[in-house]
C-alpha positions as CSV (number, residue, x, y, z in Angstrom):
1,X,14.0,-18.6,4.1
2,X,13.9,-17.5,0.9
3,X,16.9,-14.5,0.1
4,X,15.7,-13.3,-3.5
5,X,12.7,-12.9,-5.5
6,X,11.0,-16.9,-6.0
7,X,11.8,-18.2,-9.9
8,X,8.4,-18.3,-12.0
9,X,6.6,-15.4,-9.7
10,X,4.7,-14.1,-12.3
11,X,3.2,-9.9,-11.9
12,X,0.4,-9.2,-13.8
13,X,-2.6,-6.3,-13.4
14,X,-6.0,-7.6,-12.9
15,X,-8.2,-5.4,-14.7
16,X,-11.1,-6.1,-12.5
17,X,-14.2,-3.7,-11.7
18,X,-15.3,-3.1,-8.3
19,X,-18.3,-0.7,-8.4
20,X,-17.6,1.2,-5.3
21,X,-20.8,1.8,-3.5
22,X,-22.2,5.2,-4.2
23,X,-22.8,6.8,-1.9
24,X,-19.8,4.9,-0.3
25,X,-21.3,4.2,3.5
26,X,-19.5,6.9,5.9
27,X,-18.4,4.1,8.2
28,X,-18.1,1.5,6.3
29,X,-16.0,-1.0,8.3
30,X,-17.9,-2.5,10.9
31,X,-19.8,0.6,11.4
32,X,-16.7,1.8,13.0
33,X,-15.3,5.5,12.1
34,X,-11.7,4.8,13.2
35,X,-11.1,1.7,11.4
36,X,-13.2,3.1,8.1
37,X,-11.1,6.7,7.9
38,X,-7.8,4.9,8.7
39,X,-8.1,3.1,5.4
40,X,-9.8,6.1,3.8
41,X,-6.9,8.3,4.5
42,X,-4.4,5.5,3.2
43,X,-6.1,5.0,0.2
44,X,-6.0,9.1,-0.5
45,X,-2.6,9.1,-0.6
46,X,-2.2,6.0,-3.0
47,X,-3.0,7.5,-6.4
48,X,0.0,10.3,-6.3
49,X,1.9,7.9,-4.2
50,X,1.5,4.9,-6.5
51,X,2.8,7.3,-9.7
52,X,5.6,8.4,-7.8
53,X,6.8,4.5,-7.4
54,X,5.8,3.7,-10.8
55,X,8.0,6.6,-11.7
56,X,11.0,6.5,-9.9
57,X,11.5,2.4,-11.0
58,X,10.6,3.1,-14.7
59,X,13.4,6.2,-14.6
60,X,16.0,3.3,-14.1
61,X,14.3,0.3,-16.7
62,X,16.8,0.7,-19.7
63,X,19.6,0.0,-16.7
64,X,18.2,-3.3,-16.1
65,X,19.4,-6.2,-18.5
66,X,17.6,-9.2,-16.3
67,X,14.6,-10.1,-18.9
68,X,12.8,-11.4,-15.8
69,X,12.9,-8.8,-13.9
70,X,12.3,-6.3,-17.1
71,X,9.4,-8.0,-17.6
72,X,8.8,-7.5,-13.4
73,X,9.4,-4.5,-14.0
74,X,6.1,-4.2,-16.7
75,X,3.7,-5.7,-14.0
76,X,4.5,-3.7,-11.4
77,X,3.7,-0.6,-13.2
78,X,0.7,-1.8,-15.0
79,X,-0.6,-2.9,-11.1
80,X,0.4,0.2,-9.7
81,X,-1.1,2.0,-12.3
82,X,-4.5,0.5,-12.1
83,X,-4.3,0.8,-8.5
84,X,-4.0,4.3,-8.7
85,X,-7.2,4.3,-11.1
86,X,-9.3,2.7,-8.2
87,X,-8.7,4.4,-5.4
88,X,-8.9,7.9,-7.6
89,X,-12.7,6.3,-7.9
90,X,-12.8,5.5,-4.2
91,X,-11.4,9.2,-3.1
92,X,-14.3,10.6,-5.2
93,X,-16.6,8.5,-2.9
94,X,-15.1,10.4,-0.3
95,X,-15.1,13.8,-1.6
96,X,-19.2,13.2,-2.3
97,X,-19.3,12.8,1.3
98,X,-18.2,15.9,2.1
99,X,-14.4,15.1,3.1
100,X,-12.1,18.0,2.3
101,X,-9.8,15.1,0.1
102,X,-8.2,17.7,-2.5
103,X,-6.3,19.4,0.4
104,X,-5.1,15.9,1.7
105,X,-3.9,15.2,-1.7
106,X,-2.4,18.9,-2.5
107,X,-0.3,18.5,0.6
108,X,1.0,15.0,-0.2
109,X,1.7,15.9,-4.3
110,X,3.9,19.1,-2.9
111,X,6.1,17.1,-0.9
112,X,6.6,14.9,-3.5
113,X,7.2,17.4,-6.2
114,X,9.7,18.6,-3.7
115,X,11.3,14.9,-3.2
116,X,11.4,14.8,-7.5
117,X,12.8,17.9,-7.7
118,X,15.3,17.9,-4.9
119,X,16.8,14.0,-4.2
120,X,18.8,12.0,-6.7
121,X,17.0,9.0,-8.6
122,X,18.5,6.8,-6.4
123,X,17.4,8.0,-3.7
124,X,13.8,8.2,-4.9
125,X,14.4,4.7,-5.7
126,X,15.5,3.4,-2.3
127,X,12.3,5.6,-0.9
128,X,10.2,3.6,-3.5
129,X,11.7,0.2,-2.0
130,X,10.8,1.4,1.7
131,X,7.5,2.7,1.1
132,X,7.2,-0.6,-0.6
133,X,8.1,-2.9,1.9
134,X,5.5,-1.0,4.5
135,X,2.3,-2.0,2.2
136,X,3.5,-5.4,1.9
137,X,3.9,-5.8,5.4
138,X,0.4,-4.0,6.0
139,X,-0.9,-6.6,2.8
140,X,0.4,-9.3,4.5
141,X,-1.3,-8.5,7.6
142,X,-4.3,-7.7,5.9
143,X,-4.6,-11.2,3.6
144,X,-3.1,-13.2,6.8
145,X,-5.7,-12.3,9.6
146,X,-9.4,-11.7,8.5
147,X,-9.9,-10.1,11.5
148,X,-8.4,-7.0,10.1
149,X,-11.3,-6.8,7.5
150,X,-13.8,-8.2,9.2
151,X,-17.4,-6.4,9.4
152,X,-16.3,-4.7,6.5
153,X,-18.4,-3.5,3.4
154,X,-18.1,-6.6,1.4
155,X,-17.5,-4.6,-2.0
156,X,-14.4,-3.3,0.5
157,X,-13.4,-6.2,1.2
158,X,-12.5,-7.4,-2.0
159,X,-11.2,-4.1,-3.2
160,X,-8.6,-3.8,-0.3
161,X,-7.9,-7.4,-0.4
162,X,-6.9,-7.7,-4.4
163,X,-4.6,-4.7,-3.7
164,X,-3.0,-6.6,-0.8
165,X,-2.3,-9.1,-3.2
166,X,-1.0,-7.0,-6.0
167,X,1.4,-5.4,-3.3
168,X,2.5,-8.8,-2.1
169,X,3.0,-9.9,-5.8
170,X,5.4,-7.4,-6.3
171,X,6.9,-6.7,-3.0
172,X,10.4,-6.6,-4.3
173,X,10.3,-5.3,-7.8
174,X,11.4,-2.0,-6.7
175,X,14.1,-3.5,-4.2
176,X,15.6,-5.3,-6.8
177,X,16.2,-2.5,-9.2
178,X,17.3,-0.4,-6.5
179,X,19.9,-3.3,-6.2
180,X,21.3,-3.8,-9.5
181,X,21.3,0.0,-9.8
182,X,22.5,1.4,-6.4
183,X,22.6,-0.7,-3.3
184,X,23.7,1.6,-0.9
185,X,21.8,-0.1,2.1
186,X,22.6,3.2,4.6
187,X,20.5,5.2,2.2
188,X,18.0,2.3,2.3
189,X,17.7,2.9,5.9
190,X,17.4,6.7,5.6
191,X,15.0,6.6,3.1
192,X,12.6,3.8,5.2
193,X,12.9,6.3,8.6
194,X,11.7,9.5,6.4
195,X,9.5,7.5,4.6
196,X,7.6,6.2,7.8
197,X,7.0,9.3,9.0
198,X,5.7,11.1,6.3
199,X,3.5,8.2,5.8
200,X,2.1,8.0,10.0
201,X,1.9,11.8,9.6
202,X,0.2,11.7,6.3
203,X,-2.3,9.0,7.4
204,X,-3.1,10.5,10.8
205,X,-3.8,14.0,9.2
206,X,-6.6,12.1,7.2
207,X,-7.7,10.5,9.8
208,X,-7.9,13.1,11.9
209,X,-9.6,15.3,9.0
210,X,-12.4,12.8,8.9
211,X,-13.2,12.0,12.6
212,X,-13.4,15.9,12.8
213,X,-15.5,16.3,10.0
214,X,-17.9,13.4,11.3
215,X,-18.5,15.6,15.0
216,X,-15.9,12.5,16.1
217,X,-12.7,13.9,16.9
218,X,-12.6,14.1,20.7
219,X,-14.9,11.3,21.3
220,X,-12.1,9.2,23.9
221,X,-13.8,6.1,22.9
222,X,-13.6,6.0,19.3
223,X,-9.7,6.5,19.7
224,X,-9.6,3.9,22.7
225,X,-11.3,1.5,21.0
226,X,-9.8,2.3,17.5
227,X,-6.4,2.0,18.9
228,X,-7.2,-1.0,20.9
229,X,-8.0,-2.8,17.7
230,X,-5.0,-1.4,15.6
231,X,-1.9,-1.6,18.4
232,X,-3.3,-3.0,21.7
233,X,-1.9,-6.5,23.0
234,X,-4.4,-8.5,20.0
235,X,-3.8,-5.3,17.4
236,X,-3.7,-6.2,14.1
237,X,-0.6,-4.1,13.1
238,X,1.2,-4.8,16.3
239,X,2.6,-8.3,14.8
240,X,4.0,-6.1,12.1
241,X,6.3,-4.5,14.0
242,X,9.4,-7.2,13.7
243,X,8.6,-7.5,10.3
244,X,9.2,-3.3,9.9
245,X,12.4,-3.7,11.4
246,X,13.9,-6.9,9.5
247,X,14.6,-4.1,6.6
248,X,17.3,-2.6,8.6
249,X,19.1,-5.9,8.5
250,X,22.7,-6.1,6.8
251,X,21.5,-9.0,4.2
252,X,17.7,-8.3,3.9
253,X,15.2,-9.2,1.1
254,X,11.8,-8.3,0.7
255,X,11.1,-12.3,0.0
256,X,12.8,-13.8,3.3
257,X,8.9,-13.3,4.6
258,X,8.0,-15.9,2.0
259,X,4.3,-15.7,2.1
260,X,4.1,-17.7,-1.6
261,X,1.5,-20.2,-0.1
262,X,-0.8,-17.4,1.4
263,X,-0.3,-15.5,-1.9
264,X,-1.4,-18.4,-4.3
265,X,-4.2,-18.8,-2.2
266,X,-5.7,-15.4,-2.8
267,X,-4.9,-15.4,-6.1
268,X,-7.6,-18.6,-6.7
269,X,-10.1,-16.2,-5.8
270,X,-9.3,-13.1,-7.6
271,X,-8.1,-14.7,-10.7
272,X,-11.6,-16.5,-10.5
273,X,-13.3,-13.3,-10.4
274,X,-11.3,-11.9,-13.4
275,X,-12.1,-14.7,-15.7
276,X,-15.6,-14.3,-14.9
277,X,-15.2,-11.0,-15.6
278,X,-13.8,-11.8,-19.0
279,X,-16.4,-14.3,-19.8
């Protein structure tokens, strides 16, 4: 397996417009309200989230000397950046339906005014790298097993698959700043246990938020059902779970899940669209 970032792997924003449905269907995967407001309140928290990694790896860029991974570096903020742009249109959607999204978003940009102000750059770095390798794992998931997607809004679809593979393309960018500028893997491991919660606790307040605004909350079967399909015996995050905990290994990289071949094959169809686009 693969122990550092594969030579030629180019990272490069596709500047490609999705035209969010408006008004964005309520339960737009599959009909389903669990499976649509557990994407919903992940994508709420990208935007601030996103700028936060764009701005704890650009605070160490004039450290790094590697023109490859300089130039890494470039695409991984120009993705995350335009990332950030999309789902700011896609939380909008949300807002128009009558989801209470600024609070969601006030209580995520306080604790992470607190993180700026309070930890070290490294150690916003190494939570950057952990938060990192989560939405690759999740992107993985996501591009490997169409079940996870399926029923979906087709316009959905393609916008959560082209940011699952933006997040696979640069999966390690962060990690390997974080190496050439720190490398402490004990803080690593810190980071990726505070990290998880704050993004489970984050994503189930939305959640939560949504189901309750939709008369849904204590309906028993949309949480049986809902998490039947994410972490029952055939859940889609359940094979995740090994791949969460190789990070805590000694000699980890985000690359040992080498997923170049699933990756190339995604971008035929994105890149596609984007020339299209162009033309």
């Amino acid at each position: 397996m693969a122990s550092t970032t594969p030579a030629g792997l180019e990272i490069k924003p596709r500047h490609l417009d999705f035209d969010l449905p408006d008004p964005l269907p309520r339960h737009w995967h599959d009909g389903d309200a669990f499976k649509s407001h557990l994407f919903d309140a992940m994508s709420v928290l990208f935007p601030d989230g996103e700028r936060f990694f764009i701005d704890s790896v650009r605070h160490f860029r004039e450290q790094i000397s590697d023109p490859v991974l300089k130039e890494q570096i470039r695409g991984f903020i120009g993705q995350e950046g335009h990332h950030s742009r999309e789902h700011l249109v896609y939380s909008q959607r949300l807002r128009d339906l009558g989801y209470d999204i600024t609070r969601i978003e006030k209580l995520a940009q306080a604790r992470i005014r607190y993180t700026q102000k309070t930890f070290s750059a490294q150690r916003q770095l190494a939570a950057t790298a952990a938060l990192e390798h989560i939405t690759a794992i999740m992107a993985n998931g996501l591009l490997e097993q169409p079940r996870t997607l399926q029923g979906a809004h087709p316009t959905m679809q393609r916008l959560w698959r082209w940011h699952a593979l933006e997040e696979t393309e640069h999966k390690a960018v962060a990690f390997d700043v974080y190496n050439q500028v720190c490398g402490s893997r004990a803080l690593l491991r810190r980071a990726m246990l505070m990290g998880t919660f704050f993004f489970v606790l984050d994503t189930f307040r939305g959640l939560t938020h949504m189901l309750k605004r939709d008369g849904l909350l204590w309906n028993w079967r949309v949480w049986r059902d809902g998490l039947q399909w994410s972490w029952g015996r055939h859940g889609v995050f359940r094979p995740l779970l090994r791949e969460y905990l190789d990070f805590f290994k000694a000699d980890f990289h985000p690359w040992q899940h080498n997923n170049l071949d699933l990756l190339y094959k995604v971008r035929e169809e994105y890149d596609g669209q984007a020339l299209a686009q162009v033309g």
